[in-house]
Structures are given as C-alpha cells and as structure tokens.
C-alpha positions in Angstrom: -7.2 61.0 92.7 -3.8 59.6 91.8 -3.5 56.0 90.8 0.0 54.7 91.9 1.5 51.2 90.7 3.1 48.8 93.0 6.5 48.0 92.8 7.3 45.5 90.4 8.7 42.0 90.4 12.5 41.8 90.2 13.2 39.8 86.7 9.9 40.1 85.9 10.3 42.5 82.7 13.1 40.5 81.3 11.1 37.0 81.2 7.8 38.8 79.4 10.4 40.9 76.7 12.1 37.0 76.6 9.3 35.2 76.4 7.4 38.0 73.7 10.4 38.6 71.4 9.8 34.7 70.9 6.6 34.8 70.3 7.1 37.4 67.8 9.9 35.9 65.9 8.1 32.5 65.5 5.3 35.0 64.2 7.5 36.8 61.5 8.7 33.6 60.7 5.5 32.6 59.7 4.6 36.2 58.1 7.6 35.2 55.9 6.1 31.9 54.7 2.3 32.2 54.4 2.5 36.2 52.4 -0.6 38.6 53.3 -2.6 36.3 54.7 0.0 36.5 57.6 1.5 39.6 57.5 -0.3 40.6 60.4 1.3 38.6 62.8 4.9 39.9 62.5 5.0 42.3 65.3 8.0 44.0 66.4 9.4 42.3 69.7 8.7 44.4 72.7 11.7 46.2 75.1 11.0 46.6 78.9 10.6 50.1 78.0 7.7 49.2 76.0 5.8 48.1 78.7 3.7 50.2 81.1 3.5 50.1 84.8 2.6 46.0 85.4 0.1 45.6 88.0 -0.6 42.3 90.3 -3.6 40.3 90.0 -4.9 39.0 93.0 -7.9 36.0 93.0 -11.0 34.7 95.2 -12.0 31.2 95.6 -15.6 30.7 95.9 -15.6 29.8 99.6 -14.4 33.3 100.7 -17.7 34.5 99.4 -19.8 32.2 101.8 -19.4 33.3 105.1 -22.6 34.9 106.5 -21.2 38.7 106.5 -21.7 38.6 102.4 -18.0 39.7 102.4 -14.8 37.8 101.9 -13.8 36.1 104.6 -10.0 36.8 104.1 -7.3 38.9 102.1 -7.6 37.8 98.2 -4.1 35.6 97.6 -2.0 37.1 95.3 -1.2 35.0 91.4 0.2 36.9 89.2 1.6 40.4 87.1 0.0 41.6 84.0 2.3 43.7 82.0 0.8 45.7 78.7 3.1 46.3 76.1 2.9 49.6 74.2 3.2 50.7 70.8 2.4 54.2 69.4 0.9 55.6 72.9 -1.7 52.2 72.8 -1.8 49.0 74.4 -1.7 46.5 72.1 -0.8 43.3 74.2 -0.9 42.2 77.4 1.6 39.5 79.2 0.7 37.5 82.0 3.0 36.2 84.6 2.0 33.9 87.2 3.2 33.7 91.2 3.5 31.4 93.4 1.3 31.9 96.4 4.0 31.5 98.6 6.3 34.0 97.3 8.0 31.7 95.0 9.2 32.5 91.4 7.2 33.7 88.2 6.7 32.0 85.3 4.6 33.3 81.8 1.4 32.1 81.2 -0.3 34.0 78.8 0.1 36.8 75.8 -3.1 38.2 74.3 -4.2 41.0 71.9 -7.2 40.6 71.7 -10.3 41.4 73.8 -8.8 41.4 76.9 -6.1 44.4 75.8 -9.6 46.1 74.8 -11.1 45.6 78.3 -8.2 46.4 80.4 -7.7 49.6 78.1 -11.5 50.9 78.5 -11.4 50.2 82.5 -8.0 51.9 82.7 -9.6 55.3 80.8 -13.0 55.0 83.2 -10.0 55.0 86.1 -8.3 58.0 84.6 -11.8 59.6 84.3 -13.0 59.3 87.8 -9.3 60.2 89.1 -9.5 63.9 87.5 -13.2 63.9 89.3 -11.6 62.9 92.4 -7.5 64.2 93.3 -7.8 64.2 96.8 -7.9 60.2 96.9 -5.0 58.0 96.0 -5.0 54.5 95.3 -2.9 51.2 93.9 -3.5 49.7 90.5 -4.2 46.4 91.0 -6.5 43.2 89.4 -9.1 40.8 90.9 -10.0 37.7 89.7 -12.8 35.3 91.2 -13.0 32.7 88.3 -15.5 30.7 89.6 -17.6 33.8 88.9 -15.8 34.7 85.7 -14.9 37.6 87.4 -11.9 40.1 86.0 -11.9 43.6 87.4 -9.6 46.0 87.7 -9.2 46.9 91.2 -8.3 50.3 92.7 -7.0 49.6 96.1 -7.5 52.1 98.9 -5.2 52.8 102.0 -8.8 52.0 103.5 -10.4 49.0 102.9 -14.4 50.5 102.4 -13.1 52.6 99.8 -11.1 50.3 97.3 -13.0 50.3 93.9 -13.4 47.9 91.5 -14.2 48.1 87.5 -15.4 45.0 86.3 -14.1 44.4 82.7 -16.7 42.1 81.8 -20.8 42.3 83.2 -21.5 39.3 85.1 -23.3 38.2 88.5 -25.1 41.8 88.1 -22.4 43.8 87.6 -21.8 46.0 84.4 -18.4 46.2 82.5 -16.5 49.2 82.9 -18.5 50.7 85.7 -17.6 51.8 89.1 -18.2 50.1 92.1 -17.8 50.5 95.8 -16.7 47.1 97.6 -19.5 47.1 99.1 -22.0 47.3 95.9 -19.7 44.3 94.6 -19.6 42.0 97.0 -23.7 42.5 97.8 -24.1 41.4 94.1 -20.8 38.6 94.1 -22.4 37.0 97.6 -25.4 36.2 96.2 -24.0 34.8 92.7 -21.3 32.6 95.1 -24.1 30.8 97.3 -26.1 30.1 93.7 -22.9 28.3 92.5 -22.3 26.5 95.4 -25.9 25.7 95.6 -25.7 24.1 91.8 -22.8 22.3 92.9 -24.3 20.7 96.0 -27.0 19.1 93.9 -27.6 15.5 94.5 -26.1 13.5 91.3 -28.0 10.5 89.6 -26.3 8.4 87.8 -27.4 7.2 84.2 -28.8 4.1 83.9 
C-alpha cells in the first residue's frame, strides 16, 4: 500500500510558518524573561520546508449517523488542513487551519504539541505498518472528525468507498485508538453511539422549581 497526500491549499503553508514563527517569538520572548522555568518554550520558528505533507480534515454531524442504513447518509463536509511541523525526523507540532465549507478562504485555528502530535504520530506509524503488509492498495491521507462523538481518526481513503480505513486516535463509542478499521466495523459501532446521543438529547426537560 502506498499512502498518497492530497494536494495542498494554495497559501496555506505561508499562513501556519506566519502564524507559528509568531507564536514562537512571543515564546522566546518569554523564555528570555522568566529563565529555566521557561526555557522550554523557545522553539525555533518553523519553514514550509519543515512541515510534512498537510492532510484535510473532513467532519460528520450527528444526523448523518441516523438514517436507518447505520451509514452516513452523505459525503463528510470538508473543514480544515492539519499541517505537522518537523524537527529532527519527529513531529513535534501540529497546525490547524480551518475551511470554509463552501470553498472559501483558510484561517488558523489551532497549534498544539501535545497529545495530539502523540496520537497523530502513533496512527501515522500503525498506517505505515499495515502499508508494507499491504502494496498492492493505494490510498489518500486524510482526517475525520464527528465531534459530537469525540471522534478524531485518521482516515485512509480508498478509490473505493467499502475499503477506506480509518485509525481512531482516541477509543471511544467502542472503538480502540490506533487500530484499524474497515468502514464498515466503524460506522456499526458510531450508529449506535449517534442514536444514544440523540436519544439523551430528546429527553423531556423539567424545569427546577
């Protein structure tokens, strides 16, 4: 298996470098002030050629997962890039950039080093892994999000549908972090979880007295 990347957003490299080397000055400034205790926020601010591959992130809203087929009931709309910065062969950030559903422009939302750079990097060797099992298939880098299920998977998209995969990054609604799953193994266990929120939400409210 080959895992390809899609191509990426025109200007979208410049604003994360922009928007990190900011970040990372306002850190070293305060490296400079507070000593030690600091020092270990003064990172050096990140190139375009520091970053890997980005990949979009795609997102679910609970009502796709309530039709009676168990399965979305329409494409995932796409939200955003994530772009991981590099240092020393390891991720050590990762940038998020948000898009407008209708095609409009990006903006940056979110840097973060910490648990989520962990995740991403343990799903992404798990993908590498199951690539060298399998070379004959080829697929696109992507991510999925369903946040009303506190979803965040990485999401190996197939040229056919019934064979995308998906590694979750976290367990939740039954699902185990950074194991493999077929579509269909993930949306028998996020159909269920769905119609259980929705079923919370549909509860008949009583006001205090």
């Amino acid at each position: 298996m080959s895992i390809q990347f899609a191509e990426p957003p025109a200007g979208g490299g410049d604003i994360v470098s922009q928007r990190v080397a900011s970040i990372h000055g306002r850190r070293q400034r305060y490296a400079a002030v507070g000593g030690a205790k600091t020092a270990a926020l003064a990172l050096a601010p990140h190139r375009a050629s520091d970053m890997a591959p980005p990949y979009p992130i795609f997102s679910y809203d609970l009502s796709d997962f309530l039709g009676e087929s168990g399965r979305p009931s329409k494409p995932p709309k796409p939200v955003g890039w994530r772009y991981l910065l590099v240092e020393n062969d390891h991720f050590t950030e990762a940038a998020d950039l948000a898009q407008d559903p209708a095609g409009g422009g990006l903006r940056f939302v979110a840097l973060d080093r910490g648990p989520t750079v962990t995740k991403v990097t343990e799903a992404m060797n798990t993908a590498e892994k199951y690539a060298k099992q399998n070379p004959q298939e080829t697929f696109e880098l992507r991510g999925l999000q369903v946040p009303a299920l506190y979803l965040n998977a990485l999401w190996l998209k197939a040229k056919d549908d019934r064979h995308d995969l998906f590694i979750p990054l976290m367990s939740v609604a039954g699902l185990v972090e950074n194991r493999v799953y077929s579509s269909q193994d993930l949306w028998k266990s996020l159909a269920p979880a769905a119609q259980k929120v929705k079923d919370f939400d549909s509860r008949p409210r009583t006001s205090a007295k």
